[in-house]
LUMSE-983520 format. One record per residue (C-alpha): residue in one letter; x negated, y negated, z negated. Coordinates in steps of 0.001 Angstrom, whole numbers, plus 524288, in hexadecimal, padded with zeros to 5 digits. Each point is the difference from the previous one (the first is absolute). Layout:
aXYZ...
//
This chain:
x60262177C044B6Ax80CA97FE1E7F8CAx8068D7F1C37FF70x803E37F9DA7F743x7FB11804FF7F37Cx80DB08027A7FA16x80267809FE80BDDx8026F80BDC7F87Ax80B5E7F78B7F781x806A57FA9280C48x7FF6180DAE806EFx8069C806857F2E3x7F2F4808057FF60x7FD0F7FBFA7F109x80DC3808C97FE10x7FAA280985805C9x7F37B801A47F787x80A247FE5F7F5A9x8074480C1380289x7F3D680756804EBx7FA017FD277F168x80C5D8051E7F9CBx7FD9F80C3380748x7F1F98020F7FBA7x7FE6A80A117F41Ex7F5077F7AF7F9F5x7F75B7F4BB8026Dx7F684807648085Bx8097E7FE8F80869x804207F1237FD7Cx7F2537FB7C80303x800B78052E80D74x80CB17F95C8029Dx7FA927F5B97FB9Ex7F58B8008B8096Fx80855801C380D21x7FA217F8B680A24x805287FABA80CB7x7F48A808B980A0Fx7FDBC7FEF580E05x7F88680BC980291x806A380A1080652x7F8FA80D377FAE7x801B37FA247F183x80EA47FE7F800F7x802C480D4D8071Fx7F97A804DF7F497x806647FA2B7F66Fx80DD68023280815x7FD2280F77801BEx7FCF9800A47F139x80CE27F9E47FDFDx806108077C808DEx7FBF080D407FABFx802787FE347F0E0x80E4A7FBDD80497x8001A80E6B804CCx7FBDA8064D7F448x8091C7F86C7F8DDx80A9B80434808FFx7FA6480E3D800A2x80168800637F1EFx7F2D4804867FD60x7F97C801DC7F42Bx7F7D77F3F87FB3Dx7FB557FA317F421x8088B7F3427FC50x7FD647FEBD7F212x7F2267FCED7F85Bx7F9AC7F57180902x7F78C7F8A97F55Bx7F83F7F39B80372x7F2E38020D7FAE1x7FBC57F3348025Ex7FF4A7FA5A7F445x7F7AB80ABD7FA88x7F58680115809FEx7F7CD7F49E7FA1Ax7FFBE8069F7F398x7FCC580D488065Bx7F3D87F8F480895x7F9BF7FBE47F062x7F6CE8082E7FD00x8025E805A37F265x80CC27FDB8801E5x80DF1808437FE2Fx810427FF02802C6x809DF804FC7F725x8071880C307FFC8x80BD07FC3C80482x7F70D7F92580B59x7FADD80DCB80304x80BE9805C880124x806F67F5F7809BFx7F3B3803038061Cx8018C80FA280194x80E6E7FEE580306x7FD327F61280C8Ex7F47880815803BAx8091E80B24800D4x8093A7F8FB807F3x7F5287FB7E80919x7FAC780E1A801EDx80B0F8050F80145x805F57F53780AE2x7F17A802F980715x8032180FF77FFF8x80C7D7FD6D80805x7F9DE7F649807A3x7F6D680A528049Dx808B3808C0801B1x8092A7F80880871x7F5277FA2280839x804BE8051E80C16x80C647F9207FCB9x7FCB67F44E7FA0Ex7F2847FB27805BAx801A37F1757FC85x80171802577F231x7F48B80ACC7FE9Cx7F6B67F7C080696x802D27F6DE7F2F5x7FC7780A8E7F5F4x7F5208050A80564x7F6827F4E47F851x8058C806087F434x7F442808A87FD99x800547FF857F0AEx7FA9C80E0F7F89Bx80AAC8075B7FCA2x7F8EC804FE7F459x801827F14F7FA22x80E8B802D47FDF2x7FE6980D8B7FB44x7F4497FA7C7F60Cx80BFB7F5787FAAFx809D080A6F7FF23x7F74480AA67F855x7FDA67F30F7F53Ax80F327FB007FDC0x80BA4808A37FB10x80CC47FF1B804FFx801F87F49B7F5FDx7F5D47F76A8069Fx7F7B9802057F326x7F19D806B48010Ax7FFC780F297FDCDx7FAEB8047D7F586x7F6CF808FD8082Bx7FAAA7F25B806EBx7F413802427F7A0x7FAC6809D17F4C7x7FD9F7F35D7F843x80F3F7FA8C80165x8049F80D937FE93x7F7A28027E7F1F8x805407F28F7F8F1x80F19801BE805F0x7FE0D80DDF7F7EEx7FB6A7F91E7F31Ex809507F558802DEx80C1F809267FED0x7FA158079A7F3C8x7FD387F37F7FA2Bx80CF37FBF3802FCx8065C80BEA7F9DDx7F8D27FEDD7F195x802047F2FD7FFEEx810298038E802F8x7FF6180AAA7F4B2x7FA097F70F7F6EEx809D67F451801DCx80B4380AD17FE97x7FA7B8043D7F2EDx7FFA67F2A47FB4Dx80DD57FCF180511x8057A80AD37FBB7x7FA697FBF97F250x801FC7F29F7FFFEx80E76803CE806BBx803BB808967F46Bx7FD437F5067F428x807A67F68980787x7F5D37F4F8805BCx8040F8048780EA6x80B8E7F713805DAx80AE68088080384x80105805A180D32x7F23A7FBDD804E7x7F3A38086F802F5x7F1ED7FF558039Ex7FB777F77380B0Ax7F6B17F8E1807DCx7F81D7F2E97FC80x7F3BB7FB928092Ex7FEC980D648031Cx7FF3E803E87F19Cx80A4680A487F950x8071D7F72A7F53Bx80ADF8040D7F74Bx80ABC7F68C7FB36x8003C7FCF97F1B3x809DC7F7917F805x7F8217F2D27FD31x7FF8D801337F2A1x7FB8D80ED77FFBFx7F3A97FB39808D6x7F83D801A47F3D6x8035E80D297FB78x7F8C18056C80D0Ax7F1667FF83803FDx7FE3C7F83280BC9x8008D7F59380A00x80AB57F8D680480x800C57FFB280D32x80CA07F7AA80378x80D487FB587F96Cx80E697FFE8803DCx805747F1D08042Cx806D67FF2D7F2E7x7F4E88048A7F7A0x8059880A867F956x7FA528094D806A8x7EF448031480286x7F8B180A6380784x7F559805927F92Cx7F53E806EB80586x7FE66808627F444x7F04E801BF7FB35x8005780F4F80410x801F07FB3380D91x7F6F37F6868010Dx7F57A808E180515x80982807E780A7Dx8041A7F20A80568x7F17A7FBF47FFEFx7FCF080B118076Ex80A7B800828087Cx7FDE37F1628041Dx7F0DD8013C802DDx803D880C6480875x80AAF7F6E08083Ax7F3757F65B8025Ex7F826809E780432x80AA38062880863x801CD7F31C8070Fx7F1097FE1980222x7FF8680DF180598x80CF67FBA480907x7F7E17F4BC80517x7F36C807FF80117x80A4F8099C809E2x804EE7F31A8060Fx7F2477FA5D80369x7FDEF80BE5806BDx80BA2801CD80827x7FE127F17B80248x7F1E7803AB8061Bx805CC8098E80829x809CC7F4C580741x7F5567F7718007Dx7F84880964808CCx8099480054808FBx805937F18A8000Bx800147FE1580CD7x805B080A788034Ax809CB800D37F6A1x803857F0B580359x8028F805DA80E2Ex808F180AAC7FB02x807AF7F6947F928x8010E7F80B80CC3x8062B80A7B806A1x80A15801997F6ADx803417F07180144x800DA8023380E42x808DF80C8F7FEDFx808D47F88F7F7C5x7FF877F2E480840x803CD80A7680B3Ex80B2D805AA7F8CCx804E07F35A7FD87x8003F7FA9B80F06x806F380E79801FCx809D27FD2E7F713x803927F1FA80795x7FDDC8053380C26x80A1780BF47FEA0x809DB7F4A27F8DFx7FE4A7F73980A90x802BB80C0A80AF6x7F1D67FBD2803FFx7F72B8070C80BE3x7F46A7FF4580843x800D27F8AC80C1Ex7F80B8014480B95x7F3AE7F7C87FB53x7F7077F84D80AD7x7F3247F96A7FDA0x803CB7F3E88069Ax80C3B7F5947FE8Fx80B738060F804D2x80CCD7FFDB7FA00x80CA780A8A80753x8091E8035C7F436x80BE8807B97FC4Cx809708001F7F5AEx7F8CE7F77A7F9A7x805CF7FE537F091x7FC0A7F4597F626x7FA468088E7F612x803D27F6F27F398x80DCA7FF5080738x8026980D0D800E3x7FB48804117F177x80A997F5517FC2Dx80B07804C78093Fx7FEEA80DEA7FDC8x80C83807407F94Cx805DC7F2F980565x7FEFD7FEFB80E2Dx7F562804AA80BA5x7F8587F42B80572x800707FDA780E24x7F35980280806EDx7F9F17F89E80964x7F99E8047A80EC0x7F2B97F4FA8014Dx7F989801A180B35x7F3FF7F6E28038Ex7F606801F080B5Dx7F4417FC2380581x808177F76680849x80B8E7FB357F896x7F7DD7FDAB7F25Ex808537F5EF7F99Cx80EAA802A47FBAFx809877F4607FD67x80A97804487F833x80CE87F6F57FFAEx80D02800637F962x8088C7FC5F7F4BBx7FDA47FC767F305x7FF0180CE87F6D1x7FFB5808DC80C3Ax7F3F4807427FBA1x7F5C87F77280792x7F6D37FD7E7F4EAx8009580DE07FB17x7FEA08056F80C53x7F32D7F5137FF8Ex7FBA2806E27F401x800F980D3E80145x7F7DF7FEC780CDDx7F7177F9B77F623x801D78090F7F42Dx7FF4C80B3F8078Ax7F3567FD2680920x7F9487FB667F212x8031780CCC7F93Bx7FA2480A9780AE3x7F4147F70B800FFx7FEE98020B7F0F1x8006B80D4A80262x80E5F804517FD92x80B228075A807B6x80AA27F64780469x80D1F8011280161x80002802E881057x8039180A8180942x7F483808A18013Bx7FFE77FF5680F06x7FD707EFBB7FE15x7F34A7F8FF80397x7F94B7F81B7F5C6x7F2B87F77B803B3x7F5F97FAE27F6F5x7FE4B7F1877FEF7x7F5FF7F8D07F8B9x806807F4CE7FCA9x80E638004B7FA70x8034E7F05980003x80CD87FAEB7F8D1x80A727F6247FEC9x80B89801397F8C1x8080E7F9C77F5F7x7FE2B7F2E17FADFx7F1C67FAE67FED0x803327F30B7FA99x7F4687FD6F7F5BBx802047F08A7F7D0x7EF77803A97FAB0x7FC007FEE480D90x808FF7F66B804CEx806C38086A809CCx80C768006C805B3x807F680C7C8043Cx7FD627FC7880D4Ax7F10B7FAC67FCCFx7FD9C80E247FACDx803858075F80C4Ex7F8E17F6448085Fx7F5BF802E47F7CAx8010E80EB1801E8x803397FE8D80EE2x7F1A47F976800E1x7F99B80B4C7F933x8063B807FB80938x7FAC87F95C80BA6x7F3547FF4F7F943x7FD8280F6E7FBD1x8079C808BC808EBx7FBCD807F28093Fx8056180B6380927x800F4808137F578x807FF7F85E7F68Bx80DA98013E7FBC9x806187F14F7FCC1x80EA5802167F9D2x805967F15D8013Cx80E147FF0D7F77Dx8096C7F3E5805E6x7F5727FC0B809ACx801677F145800C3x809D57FE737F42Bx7FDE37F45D7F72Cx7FEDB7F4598072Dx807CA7F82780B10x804D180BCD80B1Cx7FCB27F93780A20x7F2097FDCA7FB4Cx7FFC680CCB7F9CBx803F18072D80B1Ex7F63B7FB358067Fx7F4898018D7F90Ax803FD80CC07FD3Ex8001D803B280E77x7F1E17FA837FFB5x7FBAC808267F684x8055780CD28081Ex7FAF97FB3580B3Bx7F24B7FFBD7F7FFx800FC80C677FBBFx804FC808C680AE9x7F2D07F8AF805BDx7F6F0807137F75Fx8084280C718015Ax804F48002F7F33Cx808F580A267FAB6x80CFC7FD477F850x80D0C7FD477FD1Bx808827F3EC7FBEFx80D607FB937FD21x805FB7F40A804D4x80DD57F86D801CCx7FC2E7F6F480A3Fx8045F7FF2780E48x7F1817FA458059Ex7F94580CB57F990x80A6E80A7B80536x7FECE7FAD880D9Ex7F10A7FE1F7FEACx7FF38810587FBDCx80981802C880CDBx7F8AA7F8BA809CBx7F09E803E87FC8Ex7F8A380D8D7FFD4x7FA41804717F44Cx80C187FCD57F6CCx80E328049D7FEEEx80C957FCDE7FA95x80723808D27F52Bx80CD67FE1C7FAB5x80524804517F1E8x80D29804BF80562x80CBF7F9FE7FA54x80EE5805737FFD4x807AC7F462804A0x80C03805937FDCCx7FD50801DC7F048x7F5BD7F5327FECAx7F7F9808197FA73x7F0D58041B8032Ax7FCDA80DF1803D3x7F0A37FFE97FE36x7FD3D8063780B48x7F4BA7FABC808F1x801088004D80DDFx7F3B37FBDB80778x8021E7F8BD80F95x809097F46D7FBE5x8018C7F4AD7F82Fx809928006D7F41Ax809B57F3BB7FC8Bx801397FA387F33Cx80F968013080119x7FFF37F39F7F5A1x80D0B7FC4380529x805C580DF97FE0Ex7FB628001E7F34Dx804A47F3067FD0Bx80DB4804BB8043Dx7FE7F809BC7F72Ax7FC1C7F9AE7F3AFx80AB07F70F8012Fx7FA627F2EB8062Cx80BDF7FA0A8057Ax80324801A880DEEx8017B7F17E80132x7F15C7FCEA7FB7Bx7FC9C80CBB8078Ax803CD7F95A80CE5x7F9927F3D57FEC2x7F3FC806817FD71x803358080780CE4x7FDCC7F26A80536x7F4277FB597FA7Bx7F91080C4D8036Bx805687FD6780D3Bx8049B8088680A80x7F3C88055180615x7F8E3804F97F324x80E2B804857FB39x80333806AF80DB7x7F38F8081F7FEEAx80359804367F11Ex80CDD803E98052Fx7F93E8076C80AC6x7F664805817F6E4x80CE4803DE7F748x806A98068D80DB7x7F31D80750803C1x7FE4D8050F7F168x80FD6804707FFBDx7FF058068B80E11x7F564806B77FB43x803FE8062F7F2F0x80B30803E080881x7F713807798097Cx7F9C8805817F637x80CDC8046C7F8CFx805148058680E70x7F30F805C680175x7FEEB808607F285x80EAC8032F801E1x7FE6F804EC80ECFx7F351808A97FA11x80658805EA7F541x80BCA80448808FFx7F6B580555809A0x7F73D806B67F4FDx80F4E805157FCABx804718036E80DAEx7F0E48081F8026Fx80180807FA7F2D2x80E3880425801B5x7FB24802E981028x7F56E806497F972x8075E8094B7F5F9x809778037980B90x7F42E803B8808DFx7FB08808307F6EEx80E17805C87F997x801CB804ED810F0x7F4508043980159x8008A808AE7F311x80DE9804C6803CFx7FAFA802FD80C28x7F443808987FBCCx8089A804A37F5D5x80A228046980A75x7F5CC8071B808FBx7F982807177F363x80F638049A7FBEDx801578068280E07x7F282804AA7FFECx80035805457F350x80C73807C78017Bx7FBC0805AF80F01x7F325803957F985x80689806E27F56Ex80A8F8065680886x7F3B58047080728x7F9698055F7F442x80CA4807487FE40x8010F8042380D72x7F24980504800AEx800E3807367F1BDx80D21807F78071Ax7F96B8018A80B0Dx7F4568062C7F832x80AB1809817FAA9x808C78033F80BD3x7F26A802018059Dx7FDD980ACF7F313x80F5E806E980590x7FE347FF3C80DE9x7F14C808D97FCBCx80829809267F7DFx80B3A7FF41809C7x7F5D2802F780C6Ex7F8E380C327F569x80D70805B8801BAx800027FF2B80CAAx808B37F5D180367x800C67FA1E80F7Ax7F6C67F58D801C6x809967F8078086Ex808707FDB47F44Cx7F3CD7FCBD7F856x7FA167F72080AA4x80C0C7F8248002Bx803037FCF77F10Ex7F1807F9E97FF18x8024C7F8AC80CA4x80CF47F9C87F938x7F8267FD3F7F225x7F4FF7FA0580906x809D17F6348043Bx806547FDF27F33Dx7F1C57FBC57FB7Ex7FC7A7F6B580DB3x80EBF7F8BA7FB17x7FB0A7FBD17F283x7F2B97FC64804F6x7FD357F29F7F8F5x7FF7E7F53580A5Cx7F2517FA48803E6x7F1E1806927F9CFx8042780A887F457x8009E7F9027F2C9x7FCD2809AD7F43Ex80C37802837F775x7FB8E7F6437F6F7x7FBDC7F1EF803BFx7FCDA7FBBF7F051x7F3D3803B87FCA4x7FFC680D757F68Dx7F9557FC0D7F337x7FCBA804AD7F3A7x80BC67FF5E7F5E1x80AC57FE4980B6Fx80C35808F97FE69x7FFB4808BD80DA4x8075080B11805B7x7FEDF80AE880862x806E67FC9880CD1x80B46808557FFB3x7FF97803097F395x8057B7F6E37F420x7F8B7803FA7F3ACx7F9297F3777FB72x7F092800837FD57x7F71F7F72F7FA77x7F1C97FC1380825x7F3B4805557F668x7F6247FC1780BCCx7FD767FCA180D5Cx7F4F4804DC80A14x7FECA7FDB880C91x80A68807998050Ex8054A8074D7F5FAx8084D7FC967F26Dx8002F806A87F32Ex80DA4800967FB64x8065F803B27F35Cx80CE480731800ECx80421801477F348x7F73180A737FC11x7FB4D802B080BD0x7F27E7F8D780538x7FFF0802798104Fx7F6857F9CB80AE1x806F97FCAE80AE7x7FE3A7F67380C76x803EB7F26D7FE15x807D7800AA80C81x808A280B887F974x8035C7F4777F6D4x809287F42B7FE4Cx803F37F7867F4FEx80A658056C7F7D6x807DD7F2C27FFF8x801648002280E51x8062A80C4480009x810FF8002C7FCD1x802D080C027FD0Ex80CD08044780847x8047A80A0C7F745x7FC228074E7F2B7x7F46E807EA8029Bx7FA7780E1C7FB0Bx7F8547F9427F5EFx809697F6FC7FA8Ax809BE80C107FE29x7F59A806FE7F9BBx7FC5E7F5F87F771x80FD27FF717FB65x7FFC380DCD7FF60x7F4427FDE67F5C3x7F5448067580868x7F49B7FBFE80113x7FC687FECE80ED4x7F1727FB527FDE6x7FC6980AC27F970x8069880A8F807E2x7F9777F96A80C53x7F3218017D7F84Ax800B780E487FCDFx808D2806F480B9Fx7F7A78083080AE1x8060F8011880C76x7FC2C80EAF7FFF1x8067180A6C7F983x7F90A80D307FBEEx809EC809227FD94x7F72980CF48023Cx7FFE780A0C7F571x80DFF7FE367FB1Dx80B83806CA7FF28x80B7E7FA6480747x807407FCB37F2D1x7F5347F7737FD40x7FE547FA0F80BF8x80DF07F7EF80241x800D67F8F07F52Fx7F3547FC2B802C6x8010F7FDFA80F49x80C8B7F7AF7FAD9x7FA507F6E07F67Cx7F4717FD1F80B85x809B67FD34809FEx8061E7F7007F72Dx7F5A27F8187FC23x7FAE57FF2380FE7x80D1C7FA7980317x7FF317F4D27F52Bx7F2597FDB4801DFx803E47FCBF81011x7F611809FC802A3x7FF958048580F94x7F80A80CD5800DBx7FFAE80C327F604x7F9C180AB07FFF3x8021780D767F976x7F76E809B57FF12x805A280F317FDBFx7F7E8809AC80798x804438083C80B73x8003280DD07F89Fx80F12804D1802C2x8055C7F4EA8012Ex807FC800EA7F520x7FDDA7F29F7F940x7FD6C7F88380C32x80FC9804B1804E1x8048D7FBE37F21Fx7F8327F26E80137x807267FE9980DE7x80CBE802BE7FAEFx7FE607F58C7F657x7FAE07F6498078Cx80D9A800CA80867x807627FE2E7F41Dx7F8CE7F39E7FDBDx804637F2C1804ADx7F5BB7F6548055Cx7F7E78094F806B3x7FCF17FDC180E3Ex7F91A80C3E80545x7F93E808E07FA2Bx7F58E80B748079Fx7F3BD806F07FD9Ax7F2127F8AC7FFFCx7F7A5801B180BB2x7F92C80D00801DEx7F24E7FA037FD0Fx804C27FAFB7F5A9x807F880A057F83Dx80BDE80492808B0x80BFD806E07FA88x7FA067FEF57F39Bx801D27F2B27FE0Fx80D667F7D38018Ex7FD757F36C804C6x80CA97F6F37FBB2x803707F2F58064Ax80A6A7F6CD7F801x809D97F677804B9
//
């Protein structure tokens, strides 16, 4: 039950139909504002709030949706029931073009079921044939005229129409031209249309000098159309085919007519749809203005809420400034809420938008809440505000809300939501106050939820000293006089009437004596009211200061935790990186001292000697050891695209792809597989001094593709020993720049001859480290195997 009967305009509600209207592409959509009802049943209104809730995401998706052609058939279903009966073309094709719009908002709806449940649920009564909207479109043009083709009998007379139409033109342009060339033709006019009948315009008094009818006359007189003789028949002809057109139209009409009568029911529920589609849109479009969302709903009264906005307020505010929210938080034992302070402190709105807001999600729309509040169902919403004062029925301000007070006592219930505005205003205070207490006392009786606003002392005290009811205060800055509109629930607020007197100007003389009339007690206890409120704004300043240092002090702790911790890591990586790589290095000589010391012990050299240089590189190795378990090279992750090297080496590749293990890398030219542990990234590497490559690269060679074609063995058989050196030179050359470490050259034992000139060469040659003859197994003297520097 709502009370009174002028709720919805005390509330603000009748503004919000208002807006909700504007919203609305047509009146299918009006009519169901219109119709918002206050409900009490809890699986209607989650309804209603989910379909809400999900068109305000597909208008903030952006998706595709009809939001033009939603025609209100209503006036033409009578006609459409009559037997016999037909609409208009330009009825049918309002039709067809909202019927397309309907099927088409039901295709998405089924498509987005999954997603939007709430809203496909309401199409699924929409069950008209398809095949009625393809019939309509097969019998209109794009004009919204019937085809031609509609029927063989339309089609046959539109044919003699336009041939009839055509000798009666040539006809009438014979006789112009005539009557044009001896003069009876005013100059600069031509043929033209009368009732449907081709006329030509003659000079009055030439009228007679022509066979025919006059049709019309100018304004001044001077001027007839004549339907000359000749044309008589043609227009005659042409005017019984235009009736018999139009009765063939309507013949098409009736039919189509039928066809929508067949299915009247169903195409009256189609149409509904599309009014409730649009009605959605619309309470989408308020609800995403308003910042609007769906609270945490319960099937019984219950009311915990959270940035609570006046909807109305905020529309009017916005560009302007942000409206202060409010925290309300009733229970099942604290039911009542008595909110006191000063005059224009927000009090009254806060009253209403309680009110406002509890009216709208029990009509079935999203409010203006955090989503994490609690919102209860009441069924009864009971209301005074605002002056009642009615001189018909002899009533008094304070008759009328004695009035409503009874009503009150009479009709509520535990689930009933009284708002009470002023709550003993009107009449003597001391009278006033009193009955007012009464009446709480009544209600918190029957368990009655709600919230009022009050200035007096009795009422404040009354709310701090019983269960079931508690104080709120509309908080007030004392030091600019000024209110802040922020609730705060657990104590009473003052009036501060002599503050603001002070400020307004009231002199301090007057302000004084009425110090003394109020006396010291009640003034004491407005100053103490005054000291509590001061002390704690204060707190509250001290408090939000002291949080935002600390929230200051743990993000700069927090940035210098994590900058140590990352030096740290960084610093362990460095010295890791650089032992493993001086290990790499280590191991890659060792590999090749290992390569001398074989060639070294072929020749016979004393083990002892041998023994003790791979004792000393064993130790080198054990002193750059990385600290802890082995790290590989590389910490970063090798990826595809990442610029890499060889360790050692300084020619810069590029990543193609990564396998397990292993790394395909393109050098220049050259595509090689190599273990990921052989690599690093090229940007950690700072190149001490100008490598091989970069000299070659000044010295325009091209290292990549050298590196690509050069084979570390040399077959040298067959040739004469002219031939051979500039060839033996140009290899050894091109090892050296390529950093190569082993060579071999094959030349055949035979005499001798080439392998002693090979030998000779090879001592001439800078960079080489050793050179001897492959094992016997696997070639002997007649292969030199060549180790470089």
């Amino acid at each position: 039950m709502i009370y009174p009967a002028d709720c919805e305009q005390k509330l603000g509600f009748d503004q919000v139909r208002t807006r909700l209207k504007d919203y609305c592409i047509s009146s299918l959509g009006e009519k169901r504002v219109d119709g918002i009802q206050f409900n009490a049943d809890f699986s209607i209104i989650k309804n209603l709030l989910q379909q809400n809730l999900e068109f305000k995401q597909i208008l903030e998706k952006g998706d595709s949706i009809p939001t033009s052609n939603y025609f209100d058939p209503e006036e033409l279903v009578p006609t459409i029931a009559i037997e016999e009966s037909f609409i208009e073309e330009d009825a049918f094709v309002q039709i067809i073009n909202s019927l397309h719009s309907i099927f088409e908002f039901k295709q998405f709806l089924l498509k987005s079921k999954e997603i939007y449940p709430a809203l496909f649920f309401v199409s699924e009564p929409v069950i008209l044939p398809k095949h009625v909207l393809s019939t309509l479109q097969s019998r209109f043009d794009d004009h919204g005229k019937v085809k031609d083709n509609a029927s063989h009998e339309l089609g046959r007379i539109r044919k003699r129409f336009k041939e009839e139409q055509v000798r009666a033109r040539k006809l009438v342009e014979q006789i112009f031209r005539i009557a044009a060339d001896q003069g009876f033709v005013p100059e600069g006019m031509s043929p033209t249309i009368r009732d449907g009948r081709t006329v030509i315009p003659i000079l009055a008094e030439h009228k007679r000098k022509i066979k025919g009818f006059v049709a019309d006359e100018s304004s001044t007189g001077q001027t007839i159309f004549l339907e000359p003789a000749e044309v008589l028949e043609a227009n005659n002809e042409i005017r019984d085919l235009q009736l018999a057109e139009r009765r063939e139209i309507v013949k098409i009409l009736k039919e189509l007519t039928k066809i929508l009568r067949a299915n009247l029911v169903d195409f009256i529920n189609a149409y509904a749809f599309l009014g409730q589609m649009d009605f959605n849109r619309a309470k989408a479009k308020f609800s995403i203005d308003i910042e609007a969302d769906l609270p945490q709903i319960k099937d019984k009264p219950d009311l915990n809420w959270m940035h609570a906005r006046h909807p109305l307020l905020q529309l009017s505010l916005k560009g302007k400034r942000s409206v202060v929210p409010l925290t309300i938080d009733l229970t099942e034992d604290e039911r009542m809420l008595l909110i006191s302070g000063p005059n224009a402190g927000g009090k009254s709105v806060c009253l209403k938008t309680v009110g406002l807001i509890q009216y709208m999600l029990q009509c079935g729309m999203l409010v203006p809440l955090h989503e994490k509040s609690t919102v209860g169902l009441f069924d009864d919403i009971f209301l005074d505000i605002g002056d009642q004062q009615s001189i018909e029925n002899d009533l008094s301000t304070y008759s009328s809300h004695l009035k409503n007070m009874g009503f009150f006592l009479q009709h509520s219930s535990a689930s009933t939501l009284v708002l009470m505005d002023e709550l003993g205003a009107g009449t003597d205070p001391n009278f006033g106050g009193g009955i007012a207490q009464a009446i709480l006392e009544a209600l918190l009786k029957k368990d009655v939820w709600g919230v009022a606003t009050t200035h007096y002392y009795n009422l404040k005290l009354f709310a701090g000293k019983n269960e079931g009811i508690r104080n709120g205060a509309m908080q007030f800055d004392t030091k600019k006089l000024e209110p802040l509109f922020l609730l705060e629930i657990g104590k009473p607020g003052s009036s501060f009437a002599l503050e603001i007197a002070r400020k307004t100007g009231l002199p301090s003389a007057t302000i004084q004596e009425a110090e003394k009339i109020i006396g010291k007690e009640l003034t004491g206890l407005e100053m103490l009211m005054k000291a509590v409120a001061d002390e704690k704004q204060s707190l509250v300043r001290r408090d939000s200061e002291m949080r935002q240092k600390e929230k200051e002090l743990g993000s700069s702790l927090e940035k210098y935790t994590q900058l140590s911790n990352a030096l740290e890591k960084s610093k362990k990586e460095i010295l890791n990186k650089a032992k493993s790589e001086a290990s790499y290095l280590l191991q890659e000589t060792n590999r090749e001292i290992e390569k001398t010391i074989r060639h070294i012990q072929e020749n016979k050299a004393e083990k002892k000697e041998t023994r003790k240089v791979r004792q000393n590189l064993i130790g080198l190795i054990d002193k750059v050891k990385p600290e802890g378990k082995t790290t590989p090279i590389e910490t970063l992750e090798i990826k595809e695209g990442d610029k890499v090297r060889i360790i050692g080496q300084e020619v810069t590749g590029t990543v193609l792809s990564v396998k397990a293990n292993s790394a395909v890398v393109q050098f220049g030219d050259l595509r090689s597989t190599l273990k990921t542990k052989q690599l690093i990234h090229s940007q950690h590497v700072v190149v001490a001094k100008e490598s091989t490559t970069s000299r070659a690269r000044q010295m325009g060679v091209d290292i990549h593709k050298k590196q690509s074609l050069f084979n570390s063995t040399l077959d040298v058989r067959g040739k004469r020993v002219d031939e051979v050196i500039p060839v033996l030179i140009q290899f050894l050359d091109d090892a050296l720049l390529l950093s190569q470490h082993e060579l071999r050259i094959l030349h055949g034992k035979g005499e001798g001859v080439l392998r002693s000139v090979i030998r000779d060469q090879l001592k001439q040659t800078k960079g080489i480290a050793s050179y001897a003859d492959e094992h016997v197994e696997r070639g002997g003297a007649g292969i030199t195997v060549v180790v470089l520097k």
